[in-house]
C-alpha positions in Angstrom: 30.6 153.5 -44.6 31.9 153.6 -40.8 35.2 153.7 -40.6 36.4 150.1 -39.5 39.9 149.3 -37.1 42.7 148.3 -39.1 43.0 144.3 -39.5 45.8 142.9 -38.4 48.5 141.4 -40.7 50.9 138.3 -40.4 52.5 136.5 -42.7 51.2 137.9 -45.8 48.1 137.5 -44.5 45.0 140.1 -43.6 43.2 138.6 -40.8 39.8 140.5 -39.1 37.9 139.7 -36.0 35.0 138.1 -35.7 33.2 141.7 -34.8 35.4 143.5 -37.3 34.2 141.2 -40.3 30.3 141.4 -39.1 30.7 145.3 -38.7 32.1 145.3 -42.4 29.1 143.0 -44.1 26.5 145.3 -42.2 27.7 148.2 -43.6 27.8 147.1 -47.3 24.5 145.6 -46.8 22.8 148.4 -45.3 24.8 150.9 -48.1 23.4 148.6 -51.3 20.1 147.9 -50.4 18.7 151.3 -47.9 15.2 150.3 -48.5 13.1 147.7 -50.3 9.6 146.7 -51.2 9.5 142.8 -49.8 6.2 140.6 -50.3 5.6 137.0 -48.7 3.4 135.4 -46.1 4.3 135.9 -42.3 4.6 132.8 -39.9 6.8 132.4 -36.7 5.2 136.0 -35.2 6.5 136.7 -32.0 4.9 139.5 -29.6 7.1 140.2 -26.5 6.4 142.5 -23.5 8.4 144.8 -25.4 6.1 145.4 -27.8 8.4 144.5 -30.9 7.2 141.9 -33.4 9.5 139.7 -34.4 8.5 137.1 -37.2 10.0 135.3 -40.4 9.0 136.3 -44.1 8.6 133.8 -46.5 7.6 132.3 -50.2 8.0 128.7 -51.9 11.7 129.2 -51.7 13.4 131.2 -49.3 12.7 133.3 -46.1 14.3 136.0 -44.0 14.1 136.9 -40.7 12.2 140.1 -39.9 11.7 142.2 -36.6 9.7 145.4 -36.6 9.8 147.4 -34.0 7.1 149.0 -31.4 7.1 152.3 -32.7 6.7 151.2 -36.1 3.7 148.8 -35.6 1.7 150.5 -33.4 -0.5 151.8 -36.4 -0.8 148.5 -38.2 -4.4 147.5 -38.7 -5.2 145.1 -38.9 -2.7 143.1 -36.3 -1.2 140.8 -38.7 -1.1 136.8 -37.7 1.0 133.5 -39.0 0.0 133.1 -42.3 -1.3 136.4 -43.6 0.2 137.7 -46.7 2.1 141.0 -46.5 3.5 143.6 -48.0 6.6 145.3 -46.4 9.0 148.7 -46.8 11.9 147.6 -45.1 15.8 148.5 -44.5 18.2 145.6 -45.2 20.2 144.9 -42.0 22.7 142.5 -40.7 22.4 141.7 -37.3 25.9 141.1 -35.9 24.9 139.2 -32.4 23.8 136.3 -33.9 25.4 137.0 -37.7 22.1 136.8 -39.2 20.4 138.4 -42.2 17.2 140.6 -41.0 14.7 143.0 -42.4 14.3 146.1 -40.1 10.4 146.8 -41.1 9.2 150.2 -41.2 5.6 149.6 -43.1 3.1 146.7 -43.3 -0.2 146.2 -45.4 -1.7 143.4 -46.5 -1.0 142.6 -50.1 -3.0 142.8 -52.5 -5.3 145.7 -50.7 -2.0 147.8 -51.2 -3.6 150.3 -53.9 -7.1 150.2 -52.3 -5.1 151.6 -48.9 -3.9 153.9 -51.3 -7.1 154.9 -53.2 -8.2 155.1 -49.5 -5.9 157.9 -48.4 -5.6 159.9 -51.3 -9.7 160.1 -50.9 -9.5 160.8 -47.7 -7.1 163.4 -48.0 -8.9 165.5 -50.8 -12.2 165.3 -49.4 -10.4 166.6 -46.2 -9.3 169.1 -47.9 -12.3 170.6 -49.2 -13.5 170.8 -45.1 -16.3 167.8 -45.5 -14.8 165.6 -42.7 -14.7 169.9 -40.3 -16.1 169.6 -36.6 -18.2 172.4 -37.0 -20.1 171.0 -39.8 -21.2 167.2 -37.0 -24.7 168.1 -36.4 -26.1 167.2 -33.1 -27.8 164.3 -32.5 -32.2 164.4 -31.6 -31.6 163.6 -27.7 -35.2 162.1 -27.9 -36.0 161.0 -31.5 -39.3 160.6 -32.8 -38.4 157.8 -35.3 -35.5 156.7 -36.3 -34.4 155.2 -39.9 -31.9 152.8 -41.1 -29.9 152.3 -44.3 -28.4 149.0 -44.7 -29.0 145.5 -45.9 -32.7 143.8 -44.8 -30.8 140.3 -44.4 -27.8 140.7 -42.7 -27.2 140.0 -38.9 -26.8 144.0 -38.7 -30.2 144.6 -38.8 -31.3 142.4 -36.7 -28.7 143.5 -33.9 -29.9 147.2 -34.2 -33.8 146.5 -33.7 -33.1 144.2 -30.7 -31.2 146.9 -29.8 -33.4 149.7 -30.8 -36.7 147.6 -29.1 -34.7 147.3 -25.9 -33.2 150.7 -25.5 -36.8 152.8 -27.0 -39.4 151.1 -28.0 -41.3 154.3 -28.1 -39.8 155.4 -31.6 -40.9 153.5 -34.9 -37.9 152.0 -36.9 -38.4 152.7 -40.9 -35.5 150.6 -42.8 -34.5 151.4 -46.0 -33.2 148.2 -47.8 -29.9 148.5 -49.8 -26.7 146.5 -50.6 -23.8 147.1 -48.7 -21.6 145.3 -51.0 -20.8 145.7 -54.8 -20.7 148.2 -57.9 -24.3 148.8 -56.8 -24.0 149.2 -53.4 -22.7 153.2 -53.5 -26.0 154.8 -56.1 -28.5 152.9 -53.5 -26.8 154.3 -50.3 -27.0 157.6 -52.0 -30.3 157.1 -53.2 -31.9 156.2 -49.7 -30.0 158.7 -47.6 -31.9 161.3 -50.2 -35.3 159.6 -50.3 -35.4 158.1 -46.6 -36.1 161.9 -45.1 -38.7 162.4 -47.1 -40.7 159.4 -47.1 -40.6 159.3 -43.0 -40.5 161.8 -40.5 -37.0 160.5 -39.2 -35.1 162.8 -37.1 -31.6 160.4 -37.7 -30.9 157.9 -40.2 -28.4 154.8 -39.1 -25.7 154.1 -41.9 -24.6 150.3 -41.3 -23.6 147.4 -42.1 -21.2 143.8 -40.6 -17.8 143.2 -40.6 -15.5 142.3 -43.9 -12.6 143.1 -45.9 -11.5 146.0 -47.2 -12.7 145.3 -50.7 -16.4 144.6 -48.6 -16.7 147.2 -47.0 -15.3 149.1 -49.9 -19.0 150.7 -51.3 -18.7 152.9 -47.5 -15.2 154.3 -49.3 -17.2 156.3 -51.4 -16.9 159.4 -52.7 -20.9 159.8 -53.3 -21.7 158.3 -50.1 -19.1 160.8 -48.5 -21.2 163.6 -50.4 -24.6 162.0 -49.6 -24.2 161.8 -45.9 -23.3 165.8 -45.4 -26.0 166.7 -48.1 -28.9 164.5 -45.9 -31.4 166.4 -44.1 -31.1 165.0 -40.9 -28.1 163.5 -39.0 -26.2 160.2 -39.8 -24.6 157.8 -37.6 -22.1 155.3 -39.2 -21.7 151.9 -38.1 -19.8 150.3 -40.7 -17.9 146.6 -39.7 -16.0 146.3 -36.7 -13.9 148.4 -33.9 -11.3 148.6 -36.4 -12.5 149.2 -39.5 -11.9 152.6 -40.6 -14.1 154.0 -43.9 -14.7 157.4 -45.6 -18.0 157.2 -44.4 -17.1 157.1 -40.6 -15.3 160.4 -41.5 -18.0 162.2 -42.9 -21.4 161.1 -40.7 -21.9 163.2 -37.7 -20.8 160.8 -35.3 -19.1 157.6 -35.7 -19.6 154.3 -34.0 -17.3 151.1 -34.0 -20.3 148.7 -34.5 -23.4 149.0 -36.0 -25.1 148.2 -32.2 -23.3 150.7 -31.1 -24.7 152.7 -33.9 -28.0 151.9 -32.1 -27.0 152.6 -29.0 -25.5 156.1 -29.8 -29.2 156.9 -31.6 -31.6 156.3 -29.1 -31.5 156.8 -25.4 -32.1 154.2 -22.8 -35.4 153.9 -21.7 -34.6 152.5 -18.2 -32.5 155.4 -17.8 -35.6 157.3 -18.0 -37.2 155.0 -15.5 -34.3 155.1 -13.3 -34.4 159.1 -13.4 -37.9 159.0 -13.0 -37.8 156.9 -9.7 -34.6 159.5 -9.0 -36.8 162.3 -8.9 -39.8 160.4 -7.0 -37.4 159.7 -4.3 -36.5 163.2 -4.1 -39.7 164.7 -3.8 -40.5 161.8 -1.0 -37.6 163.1 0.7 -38.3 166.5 0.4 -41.8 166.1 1.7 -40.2 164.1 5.2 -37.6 167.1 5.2 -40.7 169.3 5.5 -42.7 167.3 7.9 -39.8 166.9 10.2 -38.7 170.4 9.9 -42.4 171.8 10.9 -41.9 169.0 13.4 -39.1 171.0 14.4 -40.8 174.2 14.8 -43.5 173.2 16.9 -41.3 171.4 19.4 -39.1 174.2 19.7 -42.0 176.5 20.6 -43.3 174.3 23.1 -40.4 174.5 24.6 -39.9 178.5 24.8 -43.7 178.6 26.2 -42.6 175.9 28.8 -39.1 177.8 29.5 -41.6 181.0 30.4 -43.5 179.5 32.7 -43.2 181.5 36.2 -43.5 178.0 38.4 -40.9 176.5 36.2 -38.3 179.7 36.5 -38.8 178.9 40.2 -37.6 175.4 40.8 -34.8 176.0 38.1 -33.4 178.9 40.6 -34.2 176.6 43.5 -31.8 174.1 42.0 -29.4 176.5 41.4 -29.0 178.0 44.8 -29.1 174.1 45.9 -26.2 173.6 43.9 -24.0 176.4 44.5 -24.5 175.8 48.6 -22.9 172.4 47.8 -20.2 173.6 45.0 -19.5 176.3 48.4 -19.2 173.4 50.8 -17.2 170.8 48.8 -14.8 173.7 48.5 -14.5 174.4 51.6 -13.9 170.7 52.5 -11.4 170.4 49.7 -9.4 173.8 51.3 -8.9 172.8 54.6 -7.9 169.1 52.9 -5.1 171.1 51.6 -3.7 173.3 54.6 -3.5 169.7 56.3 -1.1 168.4 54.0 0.6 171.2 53.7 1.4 171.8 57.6 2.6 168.0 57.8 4.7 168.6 55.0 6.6 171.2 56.5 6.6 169.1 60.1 8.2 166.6 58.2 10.6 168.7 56.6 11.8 170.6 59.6 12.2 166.9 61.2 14.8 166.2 58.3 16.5 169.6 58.6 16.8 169.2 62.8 20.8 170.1 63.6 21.2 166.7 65.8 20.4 164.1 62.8 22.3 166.3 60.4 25.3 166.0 63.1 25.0 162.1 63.3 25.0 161.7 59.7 27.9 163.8 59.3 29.5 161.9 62.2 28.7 158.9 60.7 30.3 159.9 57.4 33.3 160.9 58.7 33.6 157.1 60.7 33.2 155.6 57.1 35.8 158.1 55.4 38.7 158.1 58.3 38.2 153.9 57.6 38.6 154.0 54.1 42.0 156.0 54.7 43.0 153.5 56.8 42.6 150.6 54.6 43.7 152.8 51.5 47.6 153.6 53.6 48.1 150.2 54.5 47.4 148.9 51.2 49.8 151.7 49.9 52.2 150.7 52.5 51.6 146.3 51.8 52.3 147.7 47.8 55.6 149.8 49.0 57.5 146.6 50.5 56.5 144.7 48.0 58.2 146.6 45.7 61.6 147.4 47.8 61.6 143.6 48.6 61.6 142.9 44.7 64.5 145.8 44.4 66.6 144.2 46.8 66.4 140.9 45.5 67.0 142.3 41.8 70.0 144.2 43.5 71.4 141.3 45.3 71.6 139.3 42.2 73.4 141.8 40.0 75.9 142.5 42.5 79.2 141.2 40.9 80.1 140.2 44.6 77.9 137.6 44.5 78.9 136.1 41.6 82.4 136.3 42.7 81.4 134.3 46.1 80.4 131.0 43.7 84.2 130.7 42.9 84.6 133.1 40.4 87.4 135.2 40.1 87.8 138.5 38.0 91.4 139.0 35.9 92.6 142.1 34.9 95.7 143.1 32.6 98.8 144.9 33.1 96.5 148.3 32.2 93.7 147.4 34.7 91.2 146.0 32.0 89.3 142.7 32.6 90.2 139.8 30.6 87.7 138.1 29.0 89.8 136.9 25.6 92.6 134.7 25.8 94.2 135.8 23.0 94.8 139.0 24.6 97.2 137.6 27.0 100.8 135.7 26.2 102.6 133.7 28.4 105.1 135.2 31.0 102.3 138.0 31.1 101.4 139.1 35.1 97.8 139.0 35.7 95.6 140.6 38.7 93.0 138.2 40.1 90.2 139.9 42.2 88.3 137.9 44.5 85.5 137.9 47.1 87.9 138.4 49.5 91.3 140.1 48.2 93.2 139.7 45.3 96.4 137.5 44.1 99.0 138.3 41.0 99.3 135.1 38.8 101.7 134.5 36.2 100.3 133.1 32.7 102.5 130.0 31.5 99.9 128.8 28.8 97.1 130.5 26.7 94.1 128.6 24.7 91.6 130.0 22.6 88.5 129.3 21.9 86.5 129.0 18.7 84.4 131.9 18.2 81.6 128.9 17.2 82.4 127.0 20.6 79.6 127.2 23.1 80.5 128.3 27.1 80.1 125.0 28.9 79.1 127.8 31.2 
């Protein structure tokens, strides 16, 4: 059981989480019951994307949820539906999301067909085992039969699907049928019976084995162990076509090829007959082609020696030299033309750059250089100079109005203390005391006969 965290307690009192608690009944479930044999009748299936069925199992009085997952149903044959009756090998589970009760299925059959399943394999199994079902023992099949036979049941829709089939595909082979059932305690002794006799009362060179669709318990006579024998001791080569796609018998196992239907059984025995046509009108258009491919290339070879006969005439090696010379004088000529073309340009060239080069234009462009950079100085120093006075007049003015002379010229006067320090507290002074008043122009001694001092919170009306 996995180990679980500690609850918490208050009060006297354990108390578990919500998780904790659904963590604890899904392990007890899953340790009581690990696996079970459940039986009841499907409905609510569900087939996601995912690939997972999910579905609910029930009987007259209770039901459980169910999921089986993708790689547990992909072998489930057949693909079960709302309704069907099944029997499951599951693992109890408690699914903790939603807190509900499930069945975590590992293995579905149909009830009821359980022990023929089983009958089934162990069958299958043994008579694998003695090499009956080995490759090397499939015989192959006539590629152009001379008749073909069929063992199956004269009424069914089977044989009637196989000779429209047969008729359509190659109606050059007779049919012989061999009626037997396909269906019941005496179905298995006739199936042996005809795959023994059929041979030898027609000169068949493969024997169809078929019969329609049905349960398992229908098809059940093709589960045979004496049909299993009977195909691999016939003297020619069986096809099986026993019910549908997915219907799976002993029989398919043993014949020497198996198909999913028995007009597919058909199909697989005889070839096509407009194929044959088709390959027939194949090769007629090849040989047509290969007959034009002859003409054209003899064609070819006559052509080409009228030509070499022309190419040697004397007359004809004349005019082609003539109009060779022709056009070399006028290859010659254009060259000629094209030269002289050439030296023209190339002399004006050089006239026109020795008229660039000439010392008086390279003098008045330098001249004209030096006109443009002596007036560019110019405007650069008096700029400089315009930017110089502008400062020292901005100097002046800031010097001019820290000067303490000017402040001293509104009326102001500076005092000083018997040691020469200004006086800027009253409370530094006493009465009687001798001050030192500087002014703009001089200085006067004053004596103090009354002090009064500020509050340090008292604004300067100044």
């Amino acid at each position: 059981m996995p180990r679980l965290p500690a609850p918490e307690r208050a009060g006297g009192r354990t108390i578990y989480q919500v998780s904790e608690l659904a963590e604890l009944l899904r392990a007890l479930i899953e340790d009581a019951l690990p696996r079970v044999w459940v039986q009841g009748e499907i409905s609510n299936l569900s087939r996601p994307a995912s690939g997972h069925w999910y579905f609910t199992l029930k009987d007259a009085r209770a039901q459980l949820r169910c999921a089986m997952f993708r790689n547990a149903n992909l072998h489930v044959r057949p693909a079960p539906k709302d309704g069907d009756a099944v029997l499951l090998r599951a693992q109890l589970s408690f699914y903790t999301a939603r807190g509900d009760l499930q069945l975590i299925c590992e293995h579905m059959e149909p009830a009821g067909e359980g022990a023929l399943l089983r009958a089934f394999e162990e069958l299958k199994r043994r008579l694998a085992s003695e090499g009956l079902f080995d490759e090397h023992l499939k015989r192959e099949l006539p590629k152009r039969p001379r008749a073909i036979g069929i063992v199956t049941s004269a009424s069914g829709a089977a044989i009637h699907d196989m000779l429209t089939t047969l008729a359509r595909r190659y109606p050059l082979a007779p049919v012989y049928l061999y009626p037997v059932p396909v269906q019941g305690a005496e179905a298995p002794p006739a199936i042996v019976r005809a795959l023994a006799e059929l041979p030898r009362r027609a000169a068949v060179d493969v024997i169809l084995l078929a019969r329609g669709g049905g349960s398992l318990e229908d098809l059940w006579a093709f589960n045979d162990e004496r049909v299993a024998r009977a195909i691999r001791a016939c003297a020619v080569p069986v096809i099986s076509g026993v019910g549908h796609e997915v219907d799976v018998t002993i029989a398919d196992f043993a014949a020497d090829l198996r198909a999913p239907t028995p007009t597919a059984a058909a199909e697989r025995a005889a070839p096509d007959i407009a194929d044959w046509l088709a390959a027939l009108r194949s090769h007629e258009n090849r040989m047509t082609l290969a007959a034009e491919r002859r003409l054209q290339q003899a064609a070819q070879r006559l052509d080409e020696q009228q030509r070499r006969l022309q190419a040697q005439h004397p007359g004809r090696r004349l005019r082609e030299r003539g109009a060779r010379l022709r056009e070399l004088r006028e290859r010659l000529q254009h060259a000629e033309t094209r030269l002289l073309a050439r030296l023209a340009q190339r002399l004006e060239h050089r006239e026109a750059t020795l008229r660039a080069h000439a010392p008086a234009r390279r003098l008045a462009i330098e001249r004209h250089r030096l006109e443009r950079l002596q007036a560019r100085a110019h405007e650069t120093l008096r700029l400089q100079a315009a930017a110089a006075r502008a400062r020292l007049e901005r100097a002046e003015s800031v010097l001019a109005s820290l000067n303490p002379r000017a402040v001293l010229e509104r009326g102001y006067a500076i005092a000083l203390d018997a040691d020469g320090r200004a006086l800027t507290d009253a409370a530094r002074t006493e009465r009687g005391a001798t001050l030192h008043l500087l002014l703009a122009r001089g200085s006067a001694d004053a004596v103090v006969t009354a002090t009064s001092v500020t509050p340090a919170s008292a604004k300067d009306p100044h």
